[in-house]
N, C-alpha and C positions, 0 to 999 in steps of 0.2 A: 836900707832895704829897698830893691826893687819892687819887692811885692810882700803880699801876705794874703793866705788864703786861711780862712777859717772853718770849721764846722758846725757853725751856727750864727744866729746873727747879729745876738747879744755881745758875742765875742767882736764883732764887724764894729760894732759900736764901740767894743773898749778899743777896739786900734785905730778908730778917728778919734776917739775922746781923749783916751789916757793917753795914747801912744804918737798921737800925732801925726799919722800916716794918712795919707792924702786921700780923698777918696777914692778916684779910679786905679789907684794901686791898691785897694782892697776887693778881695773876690770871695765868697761866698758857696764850700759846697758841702751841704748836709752827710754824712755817717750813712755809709752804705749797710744795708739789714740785707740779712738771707728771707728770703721773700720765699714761698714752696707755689707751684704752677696754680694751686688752687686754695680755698677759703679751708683751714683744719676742718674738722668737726670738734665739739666742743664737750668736752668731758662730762656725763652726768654724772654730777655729785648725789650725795643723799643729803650732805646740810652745804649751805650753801656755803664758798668756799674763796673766800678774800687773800690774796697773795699781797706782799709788800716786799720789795728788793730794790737794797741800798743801805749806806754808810749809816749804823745806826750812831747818831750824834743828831744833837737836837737845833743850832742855830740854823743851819740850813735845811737839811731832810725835815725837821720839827716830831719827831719821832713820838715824841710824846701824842701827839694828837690820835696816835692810833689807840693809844689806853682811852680817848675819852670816846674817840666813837665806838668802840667797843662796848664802853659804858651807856653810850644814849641805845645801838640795835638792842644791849641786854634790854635796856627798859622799855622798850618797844617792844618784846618778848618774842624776839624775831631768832631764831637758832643760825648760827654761824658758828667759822673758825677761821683764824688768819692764822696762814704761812709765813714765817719771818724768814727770809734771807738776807744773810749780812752780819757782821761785823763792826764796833767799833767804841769808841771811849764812852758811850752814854748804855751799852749794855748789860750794865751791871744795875744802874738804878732805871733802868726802861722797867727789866726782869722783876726789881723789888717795888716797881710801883704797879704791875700787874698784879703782882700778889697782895700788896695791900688793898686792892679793889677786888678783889677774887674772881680775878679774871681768869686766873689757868687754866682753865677747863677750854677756854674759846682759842688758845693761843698754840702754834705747833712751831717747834722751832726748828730751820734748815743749817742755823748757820752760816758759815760763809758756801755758798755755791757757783764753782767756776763758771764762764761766764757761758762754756760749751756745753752748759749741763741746766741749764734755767728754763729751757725750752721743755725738759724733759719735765724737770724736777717743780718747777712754777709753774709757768703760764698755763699747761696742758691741764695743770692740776687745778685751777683756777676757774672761779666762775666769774671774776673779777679783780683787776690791779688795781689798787690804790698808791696815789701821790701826792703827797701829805707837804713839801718843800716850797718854802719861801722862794726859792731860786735854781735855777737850771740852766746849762748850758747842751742842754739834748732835753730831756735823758733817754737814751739807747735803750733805756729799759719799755719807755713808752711805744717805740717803731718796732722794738722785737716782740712784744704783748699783742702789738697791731696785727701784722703777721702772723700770729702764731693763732690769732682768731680768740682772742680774751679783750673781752672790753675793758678800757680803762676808766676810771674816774680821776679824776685829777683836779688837783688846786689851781687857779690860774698866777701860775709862781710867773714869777718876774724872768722874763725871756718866751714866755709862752706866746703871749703874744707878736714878740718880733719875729718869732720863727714864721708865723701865718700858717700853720699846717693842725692845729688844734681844733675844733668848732662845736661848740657846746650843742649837744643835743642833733648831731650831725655825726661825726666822727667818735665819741666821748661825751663825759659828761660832766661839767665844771662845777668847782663853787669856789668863791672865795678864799685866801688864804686864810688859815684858822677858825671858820666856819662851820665847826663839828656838825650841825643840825643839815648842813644844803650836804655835807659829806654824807651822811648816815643817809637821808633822800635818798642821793642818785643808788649807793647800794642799794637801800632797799628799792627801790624802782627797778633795780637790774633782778631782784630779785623776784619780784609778783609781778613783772610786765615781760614776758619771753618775748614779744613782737618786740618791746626798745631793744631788745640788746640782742636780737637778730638785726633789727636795721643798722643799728652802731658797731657789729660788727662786720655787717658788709661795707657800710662805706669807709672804715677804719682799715680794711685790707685793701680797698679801693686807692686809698691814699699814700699806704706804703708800697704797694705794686708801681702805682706811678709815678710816686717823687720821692720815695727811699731805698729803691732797692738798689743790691750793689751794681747791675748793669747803669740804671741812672747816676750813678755815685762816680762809676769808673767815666762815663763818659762826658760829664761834667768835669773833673779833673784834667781830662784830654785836650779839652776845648780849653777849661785855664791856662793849663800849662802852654797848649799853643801860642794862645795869646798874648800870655808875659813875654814866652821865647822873642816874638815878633817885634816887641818893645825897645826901643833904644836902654841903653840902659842910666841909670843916675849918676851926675856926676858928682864924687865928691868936692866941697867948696874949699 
């Protein structure tokens, strides 16, 4: 390979590590997001309103963990509802372990939702996205929630920090992987503090206007591709 470009940076690390590939032939450019000329306005809900989109299975997403923060706001007596979007092999006991905890009442289900329709259907609807995953190579779902003027809360999964584009209490709001209690926090904190999650979501649109939207995506690419062009290229031995 003369080169490889990735879309993240976790990925940049598996092609020096696993792959072998030499440094300066790896480039780096982040998942172009539709970005709108201005900040949304942000839907008033009447209970407050947790969106969650992505591959319901539990080693990586950890799906589960949304049953238990469900369980700590109940005992908090704090009134909420999560939006599930998505699909996948742990749906069937995600479903049956809500109901063992008698959580239906909190839970609304979207299903699977294309990905042209999450703007509408999620984030708009949202007073909050939550990110429950041990690991991530984006997710797209975080820069399109930014955008779309929903604050996120998120796990500091593994890639998070290579990306450099996250910043707890700045952009979002972090806790630990599997830390139901720092998770259920930040909700509730989005939820009886309007001034955090007016700041988190100006500078969270702040971040994708300037380093995710697709004009910075496309011309980042431009500028790679230039430059591999420019390159001699590798000789086979």
């Amino acid at each position: 390979l003369d080169a490889v470009v990735c879309t993240n940076r976790l990925a940049c690390r598996l092609a020096s590590t696993v792959g072998q590939i030499e440094e300066e032939r790896i480039f780096h450019c982040a998942y172009g997001t539709e970005v709108p000329s201005q900040l949304p306005k942000q839907t008033a809900n009447s209970v407050f309103t947790i969106g969650y989109s992505g591959r319901l299975e539990q080693p990586q997403k950890r799906i589960h963990d949304l049953v238990d923060i469900g369980l700590c706001l109940r005992d908090r007596r704090l009134p909420f509802r999560m939006l599930i979007a998505g699909a996948g092999p742990e749906e069937l006991a995600f479903r049956q372990r809500i109901s063992a905890c008698e959580l239906n009442e909190y839970f609304e289900w979207l299903g699977y939702v294309p990905s042209h329709e999450l703007k509408r259907r999620l984030y708009q609807s949202s007073d909050a996205l939550v990110v429950t995953s041990s690991w991530e190579t984006g997710p797209i779902v975080v820069w399109e929630a930014m955008a779309a003027g929903t604050p996120v809360v998120t796990s500091r999964y593994t890639g998070s920090g290579l990306e450099g584009l996250l910043e707890h209490e700045m952009n979002c709001l972090m806790f630990d992987v599997g830390d139901i209690h720092s998770a259920s926090d930040g909700l509730q904190r989005l939820q009886q503090n309007a001034r955090c999650g007016a700041t988190i979501r100006a500078a969270a649109f702040e971040t994708v206007t300037q380093r995710l939207s697709y004009d910075v995506s496309v011309a980042r690419w431009d500028s790679i591709l230039c430059e591999i062009g420019h390159r001699e290229p590798k000789r086979c031995k």
